[in-house]
C-alpha positions, 0 to 999 in steps of 0.5 A: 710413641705416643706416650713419649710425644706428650712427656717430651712435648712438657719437659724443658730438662734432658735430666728429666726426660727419665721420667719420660723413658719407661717400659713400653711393654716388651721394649727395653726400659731405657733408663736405669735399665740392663739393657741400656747398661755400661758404656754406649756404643757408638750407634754405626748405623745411625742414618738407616736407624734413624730413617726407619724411626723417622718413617714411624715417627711423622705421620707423613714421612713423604714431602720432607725439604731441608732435611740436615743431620748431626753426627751423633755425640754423647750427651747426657740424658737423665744422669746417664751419656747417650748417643745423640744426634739432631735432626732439622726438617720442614714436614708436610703438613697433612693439608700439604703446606709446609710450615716451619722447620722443625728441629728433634734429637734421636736418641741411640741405646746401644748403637741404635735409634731408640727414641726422638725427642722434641725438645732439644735446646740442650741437647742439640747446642751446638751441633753441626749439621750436614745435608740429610737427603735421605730424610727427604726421599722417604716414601710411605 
C-alpha cells in the first residue's frame, strides 16, 4: 500500500497511474495484467469492499465524520475502463484533531476494491455523492 501512496501522491494523470500499478508480489498486477483482463464487472459489493480497503488504508479508521460516497462509474484509468467510485471524508488525525476533508477514489478490478488513489481531479469530476455512515462507524 505504501508503495501506491507515494506514486499516486506525485501523479497529476489517471493515464499515468500504470506506472503506479504493478505487481505487488502474489497480488495481481492491475494494468495490462490477465487478471484484470476483458470487460469490468460492475463491483456489487462495492460498499462492504470499500470498508474493508479503507480500514487498512487509514491509520486510524475510528473517528471519520462527513463520510459521502459515489456510485461506482467506469472511467478510464491507464488506457483501460475501471470501475471507480469517490469517497470524501474528514479523518482523525493521530493527535485527535480534525483537519480538512479529504477527497480519494477507489478503484475496483473485477468487481472488487483494488486500490485508493489520492489524486482524483479527473477521476472524481462530477460525481454525485450520497452520505456514507458506514465510513464513520468503522472500529479498529
Amino acid at each position: 500500500m505504501g508503495r501506491l501512496v507515494r506514486c499516486a501522491a506525485i501523479l497529476a494523470l489517471p493515464l499515468t497511474l500504470a506506472a503506479c500499478f504493478g505487481s505487488d508480489g502474489d497480488r495481481p498486477t492491475f494494468i495490462g495484467g490477465t487478471q484484470a483482463g476483458g470487460p469490468q464487472p460492475f463491483p456489487d459489493n462495492f460498499r462492504s469492499d470499500t470498508l474493508a480497503l479503507m480500514r487498512t488504508y487509514l491509520n486510524n479508521p475510528v473517528g471519520v465524520r462527513e463520510a459521502s460516497m459515489a456510485e461506482p462509474v467506469q472511467r478510464e484509468v491507464g488506457g483501460r475502463q475501471f470501475y471507480v467510485s469517490c469517497l470524501h471524508f474528514t479523518p482523525r488525525e493521530s493527535d485527535g484533531s480534525y483537519k480538512a476533508m479529504r477527497e480519494r477514489a477507489v478503484i475496483f478490478v473485477n468487481g472488487r476494491a483494488d486500490r485508493v488513489v489520492d489524486r482524483t481531479s479527473e477521476l472524481c469530476a462530477g460525481a454525485v455523492y450520497a452520505p456514507f455512515p458506514e465510513l464513520e462507524k468503522m472500529t479498529r
